[in-house]
C-alpha positions in Angstrom: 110.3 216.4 206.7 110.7 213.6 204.2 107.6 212.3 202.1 105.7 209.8 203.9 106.5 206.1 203.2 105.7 204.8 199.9 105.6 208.3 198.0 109.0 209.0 197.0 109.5 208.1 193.8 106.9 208.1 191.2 104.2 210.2 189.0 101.4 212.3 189.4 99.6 212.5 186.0 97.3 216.1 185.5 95.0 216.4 183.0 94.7 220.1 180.9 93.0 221.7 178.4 93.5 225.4 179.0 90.4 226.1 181.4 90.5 227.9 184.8 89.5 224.5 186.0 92.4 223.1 184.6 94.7 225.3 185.7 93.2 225.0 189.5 94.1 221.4 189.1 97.4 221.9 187.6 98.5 223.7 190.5 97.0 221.6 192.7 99.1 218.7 191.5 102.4 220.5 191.3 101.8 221.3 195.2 101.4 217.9 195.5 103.8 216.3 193.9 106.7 218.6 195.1 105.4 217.8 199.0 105.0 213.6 198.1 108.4 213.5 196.2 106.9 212.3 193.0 107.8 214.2 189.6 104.6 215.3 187.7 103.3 214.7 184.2 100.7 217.1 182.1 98.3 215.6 179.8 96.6 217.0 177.2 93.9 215.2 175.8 93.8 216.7 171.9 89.8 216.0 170.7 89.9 217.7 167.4 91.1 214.4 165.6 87.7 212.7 166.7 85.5 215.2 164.9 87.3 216.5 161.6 90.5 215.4 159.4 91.5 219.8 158.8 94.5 219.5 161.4 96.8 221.7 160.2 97.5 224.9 159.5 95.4 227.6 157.1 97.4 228.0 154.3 99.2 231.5 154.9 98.1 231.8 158.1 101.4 231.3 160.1 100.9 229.8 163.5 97.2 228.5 162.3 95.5 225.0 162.8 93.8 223.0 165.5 97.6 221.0 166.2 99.2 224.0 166.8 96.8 225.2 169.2 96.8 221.9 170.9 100.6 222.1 171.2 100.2 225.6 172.7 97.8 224.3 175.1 100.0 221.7 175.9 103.1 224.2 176.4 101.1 226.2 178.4 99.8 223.7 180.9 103.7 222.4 181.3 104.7 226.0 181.7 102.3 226.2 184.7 103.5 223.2 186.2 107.0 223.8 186.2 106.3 227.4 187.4 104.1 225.9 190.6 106.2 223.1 191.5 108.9 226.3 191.4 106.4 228.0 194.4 105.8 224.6 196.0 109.3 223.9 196.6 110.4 227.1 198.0 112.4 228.0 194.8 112.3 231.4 193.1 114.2 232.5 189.5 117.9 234.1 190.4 117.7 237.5 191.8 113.8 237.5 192.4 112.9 237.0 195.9 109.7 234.4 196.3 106.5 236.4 197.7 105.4 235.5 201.4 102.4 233.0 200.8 99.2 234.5 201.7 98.0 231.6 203.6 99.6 229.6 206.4 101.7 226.0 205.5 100.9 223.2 208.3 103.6 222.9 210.9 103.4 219.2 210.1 103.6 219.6 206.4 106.4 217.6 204.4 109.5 219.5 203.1 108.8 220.1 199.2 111.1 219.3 196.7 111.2 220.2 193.6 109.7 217.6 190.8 110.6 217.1 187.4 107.6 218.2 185.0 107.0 216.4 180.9 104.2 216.7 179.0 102.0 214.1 176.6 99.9 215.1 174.3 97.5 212.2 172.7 94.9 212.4 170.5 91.4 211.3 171.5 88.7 212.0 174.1 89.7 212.6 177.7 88.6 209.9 179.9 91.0 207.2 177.2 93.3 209.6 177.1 94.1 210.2 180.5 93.6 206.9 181.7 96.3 205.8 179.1 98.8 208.4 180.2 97.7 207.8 183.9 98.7 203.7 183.5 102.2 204.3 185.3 101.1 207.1 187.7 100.7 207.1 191.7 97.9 209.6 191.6 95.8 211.3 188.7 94.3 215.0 188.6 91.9 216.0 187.1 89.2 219.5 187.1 86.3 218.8 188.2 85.0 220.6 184.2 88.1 220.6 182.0 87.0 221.6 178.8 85.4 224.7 179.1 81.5 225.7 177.1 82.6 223.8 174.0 82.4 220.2 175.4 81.2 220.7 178.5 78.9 218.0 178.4 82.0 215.5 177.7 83.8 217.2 180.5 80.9 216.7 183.3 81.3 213.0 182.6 85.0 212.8 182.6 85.3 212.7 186.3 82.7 210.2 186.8 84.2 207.8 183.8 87.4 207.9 185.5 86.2 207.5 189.1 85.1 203.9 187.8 88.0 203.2 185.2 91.1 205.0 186.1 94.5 202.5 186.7 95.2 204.9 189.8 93.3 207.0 192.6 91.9 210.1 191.4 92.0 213.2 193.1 89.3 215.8 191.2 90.0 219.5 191.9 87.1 221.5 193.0 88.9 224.7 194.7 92.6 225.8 195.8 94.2 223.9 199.1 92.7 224.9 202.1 95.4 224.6 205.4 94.1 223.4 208.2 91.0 221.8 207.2 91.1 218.2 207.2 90.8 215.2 204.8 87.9 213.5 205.7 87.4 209.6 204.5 84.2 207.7 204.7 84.7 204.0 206.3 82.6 201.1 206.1 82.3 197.3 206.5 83.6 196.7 202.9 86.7 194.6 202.1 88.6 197.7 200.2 87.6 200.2 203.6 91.4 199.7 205.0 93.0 200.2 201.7 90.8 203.4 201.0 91.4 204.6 205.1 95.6 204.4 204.1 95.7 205.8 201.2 93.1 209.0 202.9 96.6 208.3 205.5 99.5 209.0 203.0 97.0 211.9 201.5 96.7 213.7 204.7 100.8 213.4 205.6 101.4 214.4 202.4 99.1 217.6 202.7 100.0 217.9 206.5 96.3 218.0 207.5 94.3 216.2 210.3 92.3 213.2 209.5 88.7 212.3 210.0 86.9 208.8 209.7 83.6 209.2 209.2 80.6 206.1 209.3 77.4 206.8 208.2 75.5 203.8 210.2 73.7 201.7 207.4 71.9 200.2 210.3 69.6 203.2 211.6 69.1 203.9 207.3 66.9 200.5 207.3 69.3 198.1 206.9 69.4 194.1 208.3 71.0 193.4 211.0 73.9 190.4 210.7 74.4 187.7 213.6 76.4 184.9 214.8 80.3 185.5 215.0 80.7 185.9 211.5 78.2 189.2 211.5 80.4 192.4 210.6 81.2 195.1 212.7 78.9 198.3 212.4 78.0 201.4 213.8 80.4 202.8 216.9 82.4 199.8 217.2 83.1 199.5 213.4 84.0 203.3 213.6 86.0 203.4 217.0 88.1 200.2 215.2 89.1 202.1 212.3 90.0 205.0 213.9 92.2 202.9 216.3 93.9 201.0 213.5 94.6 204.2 211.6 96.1 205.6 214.7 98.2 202.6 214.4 99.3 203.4 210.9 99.6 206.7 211.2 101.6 208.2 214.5 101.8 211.3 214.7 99.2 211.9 212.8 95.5 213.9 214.2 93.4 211.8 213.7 89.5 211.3 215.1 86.5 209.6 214.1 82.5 210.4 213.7 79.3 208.6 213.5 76.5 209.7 211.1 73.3 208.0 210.4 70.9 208.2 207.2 71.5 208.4 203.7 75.5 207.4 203.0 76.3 210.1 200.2 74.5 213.1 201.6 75.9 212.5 205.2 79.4 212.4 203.9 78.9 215.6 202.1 77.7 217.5 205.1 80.6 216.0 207.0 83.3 217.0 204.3 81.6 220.9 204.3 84.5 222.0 206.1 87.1 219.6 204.7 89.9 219.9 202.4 89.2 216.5 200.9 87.0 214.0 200.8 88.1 210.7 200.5 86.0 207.8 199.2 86.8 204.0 197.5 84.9 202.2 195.1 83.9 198.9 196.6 84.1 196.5 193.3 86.9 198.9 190.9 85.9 196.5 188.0 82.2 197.5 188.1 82.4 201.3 188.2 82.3 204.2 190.5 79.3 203.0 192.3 76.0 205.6 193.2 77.6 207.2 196.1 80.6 208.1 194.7 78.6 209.4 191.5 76.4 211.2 193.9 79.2 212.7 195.7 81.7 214.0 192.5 78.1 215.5 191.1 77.5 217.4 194.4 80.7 218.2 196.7 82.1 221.5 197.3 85.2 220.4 198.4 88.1 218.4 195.9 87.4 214.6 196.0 89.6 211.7 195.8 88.4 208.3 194.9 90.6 205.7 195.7 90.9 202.8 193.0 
């Protein structure tokens, strides 16, 4: 199966810095990349520069200094990448034979190929840094904590930083694909609710999953209610039309629908407990991530992409 409409052709931009949540991500995005048809670039966001000037090596210590580590992080990370995208697309080295995958690939799943795989190294913190390298990129991955105990601070706000400045959707890695399970997406009344609903779409083709819209009714949380014929749609009707037009978008494609009611980011968490993804969009992209998706990157369980 070919990649969906749209994909083929194209980056996905990873960030890495040498953690296992890096390297969860990395993977992640090679998977991806080789199912969508896009080639994949790894980032390494080199922070060292920001706190001291004592780059380079020690004298007569060969292989010494914080840019040579960097670089071998950076190596590293595009070592990993080419190796995945490898597993992704079926391929093996000459004369090994590829091990039988321990979980199940979707029936429906797109026919990987295999991506071509640079990396960037720039100097800074990560959020500039990866939105920079991200300018060009379909999609960008990131862990959801990429720098391990030094910075760990800066790392639990790289995700939320991104989720309201990135130049791209973001897609932040939680855990490893999980077959079967299905990307969930939250819909609304907002404006940007189709555009978030058919890019949720291209993710679940890509990842050969089922799709599932899910409203949480703002009217039984306390909100007003709208009249007149310029009043917008809400609770079932507003659901049962989204599901019907992303039917429309996507055939073939599993796709249902299902109505919550109460407080918008803890009901989408308890509807995307099961879920391989959970998909959400930032209603004004110029004003940040917004509180639920803050809420939900702090709390979910499963990988989250926030659509920009």
């Amino acid at each position: 199966m070919s990649a969906p409409s749209g994909q083929q052709g194209g980056i996905v931009a990873v960030g890495y810095g040498g953690s296992e949540a890096a390297q969860l991500a990395v993977r992640w995005a090679a998977g991806y990349a080789a199912a969508a048809g896009l080639n994949l670039r790894v980032v390494h966001a080199w922070v060292w520069p920001v706190f001291t000037k004592k780059l380079g090596p020690v004298k007569g210590v060969a292989g010494s200094g914080l840019r040579h580590s960097a670089e071998a992080i950076l190596a590293e990370g595009v070592e990993l990448a080419r190796a995945a995208a490898l597993e992704a697309a079926g391929a093996a080295p000459s004369g090994v034979q590829r091990a039988v995958p321990d979980r199940a690939v979707p029936e429906n799943a797109p026919e990987p190929s295999r991506p071509a795989v640079d990396g960037v190294m720039e100097a800074g913190l990560p959020a500039p840094v990866l939105r920079g390298a991200a300018r060009d990129a379909r999609l960008l991955v990131v862990g959801s904590r990429g720098l391990g105990a030094v910075l760990g601070q800066v790392a639990g706000s790289v995700c939320i930083d991104l989720a309201g400045s990135a130049p791209c959707p973001v897609m932040v890695i939680r855990r490893p694909r999980r077959p079967h399970h299905p990307v969930v997406v939250g819909v609304d009344a907002s404006p940007r609710s189709p555009a978030t609903v058919a890019e949720a779409i291209r993710l679940a083709e890509v990842l050969g999953a089922p799709l599932q819209l899910v409203h949480v009714d703002p009217l039984r949380a306390g909100a007003r209610e709208e009249h007149g014929r310029h009043a917008r749609l809400h609770g079932q009707e507003l659901l049962d039309r989204a599901v019907a037009q992303a039917r429309g978008l996507a055939a073939g494609l599993e796709v249902s629908g299902a109505l919550r009611e109460g407080h918008a980011a803890r009901e989408l968490l308890d509807a995307a407990d099961d879920a391989d993804v959970l998909v959400l969009g930032t209603h004004n992209p110029s004003a940040g991530a917004g509180n639920t998706v803050s809420a939900v990157l702090h709390k979910a369980r499963c990988n989250v992409l926030v659509d920009r």
